[in-house]
C-alpha positions, 0 to 999 in steps of 0.5 A: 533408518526409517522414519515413522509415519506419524513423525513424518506427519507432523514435520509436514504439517509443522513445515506448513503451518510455519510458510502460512504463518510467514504468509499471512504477516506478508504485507498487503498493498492498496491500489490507487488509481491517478486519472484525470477525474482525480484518486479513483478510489477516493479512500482506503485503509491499510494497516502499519506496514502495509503498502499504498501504490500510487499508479498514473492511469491517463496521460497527464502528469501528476504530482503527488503530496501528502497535505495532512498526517505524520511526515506531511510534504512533498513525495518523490518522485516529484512528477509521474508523468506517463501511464503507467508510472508509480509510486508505492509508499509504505506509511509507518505510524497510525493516522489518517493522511490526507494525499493531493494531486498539485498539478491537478488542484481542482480534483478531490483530495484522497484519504488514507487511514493507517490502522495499528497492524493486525497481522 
């Protein structure tokens, strides 16, 4: 039996309307840079479900905490001590946190501001 070409037509375009939909609501990732001069960049804004990763990019270590916003306090790993070490957090309330580097007390703080989801 042979299907119809506008039938076929429409599956295809209904198949590929549904994998940009699941596309579009992947979750998206923010890059944060750990350096010697502190959080390059200094403050981004993501939405509920989306990613932060925290990725050392000299050769010192860093230890990472959340001083302010929903679930304050210390992050594991406790240290990333190499380049190239990561951590990638995925904030799940609406709010404004507020990051530190405590083995590095006298760089700047980073904020983070987490937005209700628009996906």
């Amino acid at each position: 039996m042979r299907v119809p070409t506008i039938i076929a037509s429409a599956l295809l375009i209904a198949c590929a309307s549904v994998s940009l939909a699941s596309s579009a609501a992947a979750s998206r990732e923010a890059v944060v840079y750990l350096t010697k001069a502190g959080f390059s960049p200094r403050s981004a804004a993501i939405d509920v479900g989306d990613r932060v990763r925290f990725t050392v990019r000299d050769h010192k270590a860093h230890q990472l905490a959340k001083t302010s916003g929903p679930n304050a306090g210390a992050i594991a790993p406790d240290v990333l001590e190499s380049q190239g070490n990561s951590v990638t957090l995925t904030p799940d309330e609406v709010g404004t946190y507020t990051y530190v580097d405590r083995l590095n007390p006298r760089t700047p703080d980073f904020r983070l501001t987490v937005r209700a989801s628009r996906h």
